[in-house]
Structure formats: C-alpha cells, structure tokens
N, C-alpha and C positions, 0 to 999 in steps of 0.2 A: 306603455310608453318606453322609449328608449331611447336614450340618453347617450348622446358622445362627449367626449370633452377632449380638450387639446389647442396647440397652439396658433393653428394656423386654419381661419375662417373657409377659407373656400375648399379646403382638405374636407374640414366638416361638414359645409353641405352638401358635398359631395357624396360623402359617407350618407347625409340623410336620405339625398336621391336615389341610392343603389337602395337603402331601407325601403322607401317608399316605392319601388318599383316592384319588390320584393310582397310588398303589401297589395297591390295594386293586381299584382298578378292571381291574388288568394280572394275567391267569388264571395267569402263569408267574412271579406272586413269592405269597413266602408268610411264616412269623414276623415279620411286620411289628410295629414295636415303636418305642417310643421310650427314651433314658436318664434321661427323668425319669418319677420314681411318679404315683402319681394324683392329687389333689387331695386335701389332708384340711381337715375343718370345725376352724376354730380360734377361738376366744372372744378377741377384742380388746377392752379399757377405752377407752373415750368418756370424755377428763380435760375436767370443768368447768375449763375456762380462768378463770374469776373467783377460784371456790375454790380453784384450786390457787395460783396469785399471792398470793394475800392466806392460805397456810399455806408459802411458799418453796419447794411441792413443784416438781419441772418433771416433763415426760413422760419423762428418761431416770431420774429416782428411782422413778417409778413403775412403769418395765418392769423397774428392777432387785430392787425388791419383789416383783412377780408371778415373776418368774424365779427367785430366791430360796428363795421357797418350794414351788414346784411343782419347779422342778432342785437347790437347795439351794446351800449357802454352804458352801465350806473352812471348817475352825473349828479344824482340828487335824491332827497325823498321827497313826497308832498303827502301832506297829512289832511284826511278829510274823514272827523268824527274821531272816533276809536280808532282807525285804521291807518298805516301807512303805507303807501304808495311807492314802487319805487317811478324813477323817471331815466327814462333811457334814451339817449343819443345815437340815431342811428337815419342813415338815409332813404330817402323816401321811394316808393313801390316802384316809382318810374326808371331812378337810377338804379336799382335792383335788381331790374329786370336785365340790362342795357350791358354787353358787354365792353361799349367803348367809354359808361359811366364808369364800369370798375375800374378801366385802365388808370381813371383819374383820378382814380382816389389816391390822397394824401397819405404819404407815411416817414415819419421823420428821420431822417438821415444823422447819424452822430457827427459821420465826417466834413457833410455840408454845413451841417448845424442849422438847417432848416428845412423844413417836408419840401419832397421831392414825389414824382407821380408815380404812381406804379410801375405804369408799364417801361422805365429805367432800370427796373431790376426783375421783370417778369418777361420770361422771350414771348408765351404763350399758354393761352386754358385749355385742357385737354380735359374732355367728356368722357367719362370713365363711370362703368357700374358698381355702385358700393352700396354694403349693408349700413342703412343706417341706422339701425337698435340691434346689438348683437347682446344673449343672457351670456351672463356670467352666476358661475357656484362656488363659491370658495376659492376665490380668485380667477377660476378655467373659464375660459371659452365655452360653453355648451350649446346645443343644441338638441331640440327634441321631438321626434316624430310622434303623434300622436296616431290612434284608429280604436274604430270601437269597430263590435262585433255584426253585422249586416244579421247573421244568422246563424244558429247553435250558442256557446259560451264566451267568454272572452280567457278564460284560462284553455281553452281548445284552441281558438287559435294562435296563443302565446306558443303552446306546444309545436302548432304546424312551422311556423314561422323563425321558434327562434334560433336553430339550429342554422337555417341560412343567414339569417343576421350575423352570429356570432361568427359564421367564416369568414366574412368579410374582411380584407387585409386593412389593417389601421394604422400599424408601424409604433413605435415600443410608446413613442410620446400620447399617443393616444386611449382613451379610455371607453368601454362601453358599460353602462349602468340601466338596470331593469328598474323602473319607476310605475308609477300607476298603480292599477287594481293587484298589480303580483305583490309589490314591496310594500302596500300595504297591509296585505291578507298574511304577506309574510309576518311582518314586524305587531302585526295583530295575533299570531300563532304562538308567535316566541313568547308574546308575554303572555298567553294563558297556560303556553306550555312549563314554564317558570314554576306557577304558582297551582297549577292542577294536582303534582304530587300530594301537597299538603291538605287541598280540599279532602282528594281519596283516602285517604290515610286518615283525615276525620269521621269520614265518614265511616270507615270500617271500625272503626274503635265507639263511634257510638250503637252500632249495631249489636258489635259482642257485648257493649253494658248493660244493650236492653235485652240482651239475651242470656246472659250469663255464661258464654260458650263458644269456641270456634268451630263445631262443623253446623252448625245450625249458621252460623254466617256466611260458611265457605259455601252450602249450600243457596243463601239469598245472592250472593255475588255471582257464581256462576250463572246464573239467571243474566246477566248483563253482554254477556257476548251472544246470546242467543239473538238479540236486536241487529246485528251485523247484517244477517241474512235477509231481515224486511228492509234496513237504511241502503243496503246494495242493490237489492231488487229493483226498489221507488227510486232513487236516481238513476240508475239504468234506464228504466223507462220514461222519466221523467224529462232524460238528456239533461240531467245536472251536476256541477262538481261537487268533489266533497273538498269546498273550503270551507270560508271562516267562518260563515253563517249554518252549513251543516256541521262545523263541527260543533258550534253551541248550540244547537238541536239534538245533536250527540248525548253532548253532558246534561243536558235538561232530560231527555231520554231514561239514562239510566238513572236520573234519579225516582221517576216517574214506574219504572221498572225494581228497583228494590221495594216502590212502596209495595207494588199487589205484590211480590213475593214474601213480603215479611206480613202479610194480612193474611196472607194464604199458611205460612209456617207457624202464626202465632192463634192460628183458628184452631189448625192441628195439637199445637202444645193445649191448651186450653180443653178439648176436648179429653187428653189426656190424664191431664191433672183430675179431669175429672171422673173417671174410672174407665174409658173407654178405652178397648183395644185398639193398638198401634194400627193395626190392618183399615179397620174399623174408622177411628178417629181420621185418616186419611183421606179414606174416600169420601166421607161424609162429608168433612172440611172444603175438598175439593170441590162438591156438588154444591154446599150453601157458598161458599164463596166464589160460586162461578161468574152471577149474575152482575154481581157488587163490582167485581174487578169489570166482566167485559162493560158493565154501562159507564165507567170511568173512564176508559180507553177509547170508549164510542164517544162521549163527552168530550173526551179531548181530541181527538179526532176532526169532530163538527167543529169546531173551536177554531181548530189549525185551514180550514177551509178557504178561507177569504183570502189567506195569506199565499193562497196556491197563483193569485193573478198579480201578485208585486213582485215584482222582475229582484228587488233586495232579498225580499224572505222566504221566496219560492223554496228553494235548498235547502233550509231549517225547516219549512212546511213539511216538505216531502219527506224529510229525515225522522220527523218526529210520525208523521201519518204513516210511514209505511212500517218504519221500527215498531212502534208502539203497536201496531193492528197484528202483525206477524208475531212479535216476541210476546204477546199477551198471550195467546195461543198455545204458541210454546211451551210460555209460562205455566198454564193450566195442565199440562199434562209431563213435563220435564221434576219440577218442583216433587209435588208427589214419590215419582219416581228416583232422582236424588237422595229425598227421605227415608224411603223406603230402601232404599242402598247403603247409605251413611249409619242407618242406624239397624242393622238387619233385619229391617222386617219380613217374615215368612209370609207366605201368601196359605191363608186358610181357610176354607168358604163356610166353616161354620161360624167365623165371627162378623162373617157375613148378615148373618140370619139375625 
C-alpha cells in the first residue's frame, strides 16, 4: 500500500493515478484499487455577492438552506419503546429532484426580516465533479493505492515498483508512506528484534550451566549458522522472502538445532566420563546418535509439510524444512569435528580397535 498525504485533493489523486499506472504497467500486480470512490456530479449555487449583501444572506446560510432540505433539519424526537427516533424536516423526493423547486426554496433574510427565495441570491447551479468521502490520518488528506501480487511475492514486487513510485515529484507539502504487508512485517521485526538479544543471551548462559564450560558451548552454537545454507537454498527455490514469517522459522530453527548438538556433545561427554578414549567416545557418539537426531529432523520435517500449501506459513515451512534437513547433516559431521578441534584430539586408529 502506499499512502500519500497532503493538502490539496485532486494533487492527490493525481499522485495515485501516476502510482496506479506505474502498477498497471507491472504483469505480477493485480486488484489495483484505490480508497477513495469515484467521482460523482454534484450541483453547486453561484451566490450573487451583491444580492446577497444587500438581503444579509452569506454563503454559510445558504449552504445550510440547500443542506437542510435536501438532508433535512432535527425538529424533534419520537420515541417508540426503548428507542428514540429522531424526526427530520426536509422536502420531498419530487422537489429534490427539481431544479426550479430549489430555486424556491425559502431562506431567511435578516435585512427583509422575512424568507425570501433562493434564486434572489443564487445567479446559478453549476455541475461540478467532486469527491464525496475523502480519508483523513491525523488530520491529512490521504489517499491509498492498494495491489496485491497476481504472481511471485508481494515484498518482490514492492522492490520492482518502489523506486519509481518514490520518484514521483510531490512538492515539499506532500508525503509518501509505505503501509500494508511491508509496515507491518516491518514494525512485526522491530519488536522481535528488541527483545531477541535477551532471549539469545538466555539461552547461551543456560547451556554453559548445563555444561559447566565455554568451548563446549562455543562448539553447540556454532552449529547454528550452518542452517543459513539449507534456510537460502529452500527459499531460493522455493521463490520465498525471508520476512517475518521466515524469520520465526529462523528462531524456532536454531533452537531445534542446539538441541541435537548438545545430544550429540553430551553423548560424547558421557561416554567420556566413562573411560572412553576421546577419539573413540566421538565416533561412537556420532554413530549411536545418528538415528535419534536424523528421525527428529525427519519428524519435524513431515510436520512442517501441510504448511508448504498456506500462502501465510509457506516461508517459515520452507525455512525450517530446508534449515533443519541440511544443517542436521551438517550437524552430524561438523560437531564431531569442532570437538575434535577444541579439545585436541589426535587421530589414532588403535583406539580405534
């Protein structure tokens, strides 16, 4: 969506027309629309400024005359049950229609000091197109083009598009404002991106408790960028962005991704403790915890499936399916090796045996 604001109505839809033409011209948008209606023909009074001076009328008695009788006048209420009613005064559909009724219509003269006809202080109705519902935001005039995406993303064709939108000349009184799926994916970003430090920073501090140590952590974390390579792949192929929905695919991701490396690290320790050589404890660890992690990742996987055909959680689908299947993998063979790094272990094929 995009959003202008500013003083002056027909500048604005102006501005929306060049938008929408802009849009019109790009084969992958489509319900292109704006929020205000169309134009309708409306009949405005030309007040002879002499005659009206010289009967005390001014231009706001005579639009509340024309309003008056075409909308009508409170005159009363009537109550029926719980309810009240109001009761309006106002003339009938025949004279409504009729512009030699309007002429006639009454409107009180201070200086006569009794109603006098209209058309005394009206020369003529001139037929003019006007908006009539214009939005307003915070006092501005707005207006807002909308389009959704015909085919590929809707953050894709925000990108094709918005560079010639924003050239558009506006003039300093005017404004343009990004609304729809971007300000909100945005303003949905910002507050997770707020509150993300704190989560991660929990999270690492309970790892080192249940491990008693920092390379043993620094080892389960770097596990977590290895996911990059599946979450880039799967939306590349996929033709998906990474917004708001992959990025909480993301964070759901890594945490799903520390578990099998801290089951894979803590098989190791355990094995350890218990007289096994470091070489030894490694591989073995790796091979019994091979099955355990890949039928987890398979598990969640099949899991994530159904959600590959809702146009919402396709992107978090794809984020986690393709992260999770590649960095498991990863996982299986990086971890080990990490370990085997961090902590020197030699490679000796008698402890092999």
């Amino acid at each position: 969506q995009a959003r202008f604001s500013g003083p002056d109505p027909n500048k604005l839809r102006h501005l929306a027309e060049q938008t929408m033409a802009i849009l019109h011209a790009d084969p992958a948008a489509k319900a292109i629309r704006t929020d205000w209606r169309q134009r309708v023909k409306v009949m405005r009074p030309v007040v002879a400024e002499e005659e009206a001076n010289n009967a005390g009328v001014t231009t706001q008695d005579v639009a509340l005359a024309i309003r008056s009788s075409f909308e009508g006048a409170p005159v009363g209420v009537y109550r029926e049950g719980n309810e009240l009613l109001p009761i309006l005064f106002r003339a009938s559909a025949e004279e409504r229609s009729d512009v030699a009724s309007v002429n006639n219509l009454q409107i009180w003269s201070p200086a006569a000091n009794q109603a006098i006809p209209l058309r005394q202080v009206v020369e003529a109705f001139e037929t003019v197109a006007a908006d009539d519902i214009l939005q307003r935001l915070n006092r501005k005039t707005t207006i807002t083009v909308h389009a959704d995406p015909a085919s590929g993303t809707a953050p894709a064709l925000f990108e094709r598009v918005r560079s010639k939108i924003e050239a558009l000349e506006m003039g300093p009184d005017y404004q343009l404002e990004w609304w729809g799926e971007y300000r909100d994916s945005r303003k949905a970003q910002e507050g997770i991106g707020k509150s993300m430090p704190f989560f991660f920073l929990a999270m690492v501090v309970i790892v080192i408790a249940l491990f008693n140590s920092l390379r043993l952590p620094l080892i389960i974390w770097l596990t977590v960028p290895l996911s990059v390579i599946g979450v880039t792949a799967g939306l590349l192929l996929a033709n998906q962005p990474f917004g708001f929905m992959a990025l909480l695919g993301f964070m759901s991701l890594s945490g799903m991704l520390i578990k099998n490396a801290i089951v894979l690290i803590d098989e190791i320790e355990t094995q350890r403790r218990g007289g096994a050589k470091p070489l030894k404890a490694i591989v073995d660890s790796g091979v019994s915890r091979l099955r355990p992690v890949a039928m987890a990742a398979l598990t969640t996987a099949l899991g994530m499936i159904p959600l590959l055909t809702d146009a919402f959680f396709v992107a978090m689908a794809v984020t986690i399916i393709a992260g999770l299947c590649a960095a498991t993998v990863l996982t299986m063979i990086v971890v080990p090796v990490f370990y085997a790094v961090f902590f020197r272990v030699k490679y000796d094929s008698s402890e092999l045996e």
